[in-house]
N, C-alpha and C positions, 0 to 999 in steps of 0.2 A: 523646533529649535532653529532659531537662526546663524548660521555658518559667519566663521569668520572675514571673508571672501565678499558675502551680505553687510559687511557692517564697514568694508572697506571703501572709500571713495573708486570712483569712475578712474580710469587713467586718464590724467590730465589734457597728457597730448590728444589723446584720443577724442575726447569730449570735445577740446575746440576743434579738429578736422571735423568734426560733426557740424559747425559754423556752418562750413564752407561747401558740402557735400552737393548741395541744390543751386550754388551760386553759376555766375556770370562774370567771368572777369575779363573779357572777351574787351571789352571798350576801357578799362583801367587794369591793366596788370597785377596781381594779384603780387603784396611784398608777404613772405611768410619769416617771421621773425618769433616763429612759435618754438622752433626746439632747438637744441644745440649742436645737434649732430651732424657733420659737415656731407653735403651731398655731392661732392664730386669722389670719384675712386679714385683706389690709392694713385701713386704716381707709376708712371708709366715702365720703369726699371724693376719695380715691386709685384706690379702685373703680371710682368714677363715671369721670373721670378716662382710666383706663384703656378702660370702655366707650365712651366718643368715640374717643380717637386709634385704636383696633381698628379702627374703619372706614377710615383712611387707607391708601391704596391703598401706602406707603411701609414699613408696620408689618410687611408681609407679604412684603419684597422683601429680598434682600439686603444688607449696609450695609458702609460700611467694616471694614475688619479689625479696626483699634484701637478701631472703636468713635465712639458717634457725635460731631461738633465739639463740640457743641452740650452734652452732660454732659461731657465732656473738658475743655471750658473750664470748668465752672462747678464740679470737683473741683478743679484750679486755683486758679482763684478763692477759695473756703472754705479749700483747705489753707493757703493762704497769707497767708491772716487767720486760719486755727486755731493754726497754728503758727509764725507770724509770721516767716516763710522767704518766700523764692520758688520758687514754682512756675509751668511753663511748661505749654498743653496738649498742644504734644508729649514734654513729659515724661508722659505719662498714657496708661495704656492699659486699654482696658475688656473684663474677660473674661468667659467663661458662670460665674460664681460664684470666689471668694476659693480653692478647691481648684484651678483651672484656670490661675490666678494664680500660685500656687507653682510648679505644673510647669511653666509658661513660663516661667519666673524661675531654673528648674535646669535644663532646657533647653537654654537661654540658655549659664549658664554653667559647665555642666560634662562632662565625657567620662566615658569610659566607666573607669571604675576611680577615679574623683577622691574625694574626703572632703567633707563636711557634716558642721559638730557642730550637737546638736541636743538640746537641756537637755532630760533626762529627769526626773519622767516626760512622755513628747512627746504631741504631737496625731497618732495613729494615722496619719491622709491623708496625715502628711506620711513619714511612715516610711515607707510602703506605695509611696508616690511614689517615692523614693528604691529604693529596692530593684527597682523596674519600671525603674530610669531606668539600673541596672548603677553607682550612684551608694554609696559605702561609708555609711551615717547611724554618725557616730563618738559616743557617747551622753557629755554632760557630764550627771552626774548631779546633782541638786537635793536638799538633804536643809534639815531643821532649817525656817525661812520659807520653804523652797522655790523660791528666786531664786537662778538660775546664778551660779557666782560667775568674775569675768572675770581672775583669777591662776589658776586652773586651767583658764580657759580654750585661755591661754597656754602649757601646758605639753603641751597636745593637738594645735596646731598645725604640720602635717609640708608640706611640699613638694606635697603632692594636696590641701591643703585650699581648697579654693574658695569657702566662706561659712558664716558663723554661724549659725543659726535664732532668733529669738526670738518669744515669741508673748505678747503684753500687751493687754491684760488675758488670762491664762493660760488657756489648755484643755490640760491638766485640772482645773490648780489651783485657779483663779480668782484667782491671787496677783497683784497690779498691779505691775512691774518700777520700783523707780524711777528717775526721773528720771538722775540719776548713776549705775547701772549701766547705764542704756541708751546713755548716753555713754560709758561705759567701756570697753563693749564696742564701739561703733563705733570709739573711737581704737584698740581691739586692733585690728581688724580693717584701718582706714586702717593702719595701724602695715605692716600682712601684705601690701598689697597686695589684699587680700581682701573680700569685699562682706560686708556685716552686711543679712540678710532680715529685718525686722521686721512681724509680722501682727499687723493693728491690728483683724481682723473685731469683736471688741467693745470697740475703742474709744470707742462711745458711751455705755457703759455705766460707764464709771470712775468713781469715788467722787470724785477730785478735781474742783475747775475750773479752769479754763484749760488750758492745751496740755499733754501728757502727757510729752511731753520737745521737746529742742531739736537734734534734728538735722540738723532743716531749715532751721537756722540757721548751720549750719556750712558755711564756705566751701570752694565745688565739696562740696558733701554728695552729688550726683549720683555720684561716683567711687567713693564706697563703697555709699550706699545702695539700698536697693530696699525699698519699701514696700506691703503686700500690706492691700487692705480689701475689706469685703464687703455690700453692701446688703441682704444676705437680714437679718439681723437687726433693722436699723434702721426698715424700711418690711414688714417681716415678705413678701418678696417671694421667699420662701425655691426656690418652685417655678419660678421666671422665672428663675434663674440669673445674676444680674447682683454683677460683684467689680469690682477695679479696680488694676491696678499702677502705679507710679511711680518710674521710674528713669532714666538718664540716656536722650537720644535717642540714642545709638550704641547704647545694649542696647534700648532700644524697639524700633530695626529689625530686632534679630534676635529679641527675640520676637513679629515680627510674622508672621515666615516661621513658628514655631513655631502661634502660635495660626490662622493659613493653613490648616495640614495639617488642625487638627482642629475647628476647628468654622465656617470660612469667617471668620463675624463672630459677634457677642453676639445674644443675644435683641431685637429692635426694643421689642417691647414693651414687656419689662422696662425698657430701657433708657429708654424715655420714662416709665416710672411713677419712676426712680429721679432722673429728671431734676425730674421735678413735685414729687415729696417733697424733694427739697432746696432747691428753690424758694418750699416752699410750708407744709412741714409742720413747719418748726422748732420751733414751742411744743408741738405733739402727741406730737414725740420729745422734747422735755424732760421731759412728764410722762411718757413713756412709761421714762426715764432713773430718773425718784424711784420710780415703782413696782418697779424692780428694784431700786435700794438701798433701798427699802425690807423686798423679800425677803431678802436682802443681811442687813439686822441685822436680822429675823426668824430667820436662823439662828444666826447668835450671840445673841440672847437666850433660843434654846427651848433652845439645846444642853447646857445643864447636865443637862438627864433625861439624855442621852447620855455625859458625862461621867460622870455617877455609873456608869454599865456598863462605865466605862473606856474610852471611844472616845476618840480626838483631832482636834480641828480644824489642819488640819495648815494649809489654806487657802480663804477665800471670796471672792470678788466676780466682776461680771458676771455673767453665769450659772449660776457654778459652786460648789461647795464639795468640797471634796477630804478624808475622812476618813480614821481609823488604827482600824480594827477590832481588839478584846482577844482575839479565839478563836483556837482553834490551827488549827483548817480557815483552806484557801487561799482568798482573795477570787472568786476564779472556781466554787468549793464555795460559798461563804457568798451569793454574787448568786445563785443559784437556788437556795438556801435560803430567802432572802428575797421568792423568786416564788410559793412553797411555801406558806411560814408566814404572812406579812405581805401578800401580794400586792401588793408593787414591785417595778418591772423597775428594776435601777441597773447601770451598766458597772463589774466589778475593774480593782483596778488594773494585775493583768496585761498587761490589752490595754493600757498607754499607756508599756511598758518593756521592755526585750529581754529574750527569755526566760530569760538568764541573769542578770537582773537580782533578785533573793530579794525585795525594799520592795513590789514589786508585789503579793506574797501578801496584806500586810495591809494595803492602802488600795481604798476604793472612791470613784469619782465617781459625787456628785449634779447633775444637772442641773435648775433649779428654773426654765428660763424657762417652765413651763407649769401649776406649781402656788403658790397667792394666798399670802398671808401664815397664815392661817387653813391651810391643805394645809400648809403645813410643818409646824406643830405637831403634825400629824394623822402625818403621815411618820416625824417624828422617838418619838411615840408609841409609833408600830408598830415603829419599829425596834429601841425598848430591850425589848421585850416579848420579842423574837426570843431564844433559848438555843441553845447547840450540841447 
């Protein structure tokens, strides 16, 4: 018999560091534009911070399941001045990172053979999750701006479907959902009977201000929604494992019994540096917010050298940009080409669409949380330089 673990893809990231394991970057610098996850620690007041509460005999102990009152209430508190909704803290639930989130979230509510759509091209964890979970991932595909569209959503909807996927600010695209299609698609989904999963891990990152949409403004919005966020980003706390769910308290207690089996409770630690950072470091993430839109239109202003080679910007923001390669080799060919010629590791965009999907051949994802404004110019240089 073959496991479901067997029939699961490689982890992505993992696969391309496998590029680069025997390389030489010794005489060109290696630019790594593979994953999203920012590599500097947190800021240095957060650090400290962290070095105190480590000594609390509490940091090292067990804690609740969902996670501790005390950041439970104060994600409450913000979301419901971010988004000018109400939220309760036992609607809130705190897991080991925003991936642990989702599968308690599908867990939750789905069996064995049931459906999830899930706008392609997807966030790989979450496909991968589904497919461990005996879960169908049903693919609404994204073409043109790359934002699902909620009339074809509609038409994908059978009797096994148990919830929508949305992922805004986007990974892979970096495309930001608007406002009234994230409405749309919760009334599809209210409509179904159905829950609409919105993962908001970079939502700090959005171009706009003010709330990013209003659905937490909709009455009983707990019936349909479920809201998936992630601290690794924000407080760069990426190794502490700390995310955070939001949905009604009938599904909070069953994904309490879910996140039980697997990791008891959250990180203590994390969870108090993620408590202190929202307490404390709102103007640091603000700027921390303008240096990435500032990378953000760093790429669209360098990408004309790339346009002239005929590449397309399909989608940017958050941390991402989403390109349209002109060569006839497959994007899974052309990323290690690119590790070859130019020495950049970047993810095809094979991995982020089923393999019977063809759009995957010729898109690759940039991830730029970890190169300046200056590293992209340098990026996009190397990359027109590149030929078949």
């Amino acid at each position: 018999m073959t496991s479901r673990t067997q029939t699961t893809i490689t982890p992505p990231v993992m696969e391309a560091y496998s590029w680069i394991a025997d390389k030489d970057f010794s005489n060109l610098p290696l630019i790594n534009v593979s994953q999203a996850a920012p590599v500097d620690p947190p800021p240095a007041p957060l650090v400290a911070h962290m070095v105190s509460v480590i000594q609390e005999d509490d940091t090292h102990l067990y804690g609740p399941v969902l996670g501790m009152p005390a950041l439970r209430s104060e994600i409450a508190k913000q979301w419901g001045s971010a988004y000018g909704g109400t939220v309760t803290p036992a609607q809130v639930g705190i897991t080991s990172g925003c991936n642990q989130a989702f599968s308690a979230a599908i867990a939750m509510l789905c069996g064995e053979g049931d459906e999830v759509l899930l706008p392609t091209p997807f966030y790989f964890n979450h496909k991968m999750w589904l497919d461990m979970a005996g879960v169908d991932a049903v693919a609404l595909p994204c073409s043109g701006d790359m934002i699902p569209d909620p009339t074809v959503a509609a038409t994908l909807i059978t009797h096994r479907t148990r919830a929508i996927v949305l992922v805004t600010p986007n990974n892979p695209c970096g495309v930001e959902y608007p406002a009234e299609a994230v409405l749309a698609f919760y009334q599809l989904a209210k409509s179904h009977g159905i829950a609409v999963i919105i993962d908001e891990t970079y939502r700090d990152f959005h171009s706009k201000s003010g709330a990013p949409h209003e659905l937490f403004k909709q009455p009983y919005w707990e019936e349909t929604l479920i809201q998936l966020y992630s601290f690794s980003k924000a407080y760069r706390l990426t190794g502490h494992r700390v995310g955070a769910v939001v949905a009604s308290e009938i599904r909070m207690a069953e994904i309490e019994k879910f996140l039980d089996t697997i990791a008891i409770c959250p990180n203590q630690l994390g969870q108090k540096a993620a408590l202190w950072g929202m307490q404390n470091l709102g103007g640091w993430l603000a700027n921390e917010r303008l240096e990435i839109l500032a990378r953000r239109q760093a790429i669209i202003d360098h990408f004309p050298i790339m346009a002239d080679k005929g590449w397309e910007l399909l989608g940017v923001g958050a941390y991402f940009a989403y390109l349209k390669h002109p060569y006839a080799i497959s994007s899974d060919q052309l990323a290690k080409k690119l590790v070859d010629d130019a020495a950049i590791l970047t993810l095809p965009g094979t991995m982020f669409v089923p393999a019977s999907d063809e759009s995957g051949k010729s898109q690759i994802r940039i991830a730029f949380a970890n190169i300046n404004v200056d590293g992209i110019k340098v990026l996009f240089d190397r990359i027109a330089q590149v030929t078949q």
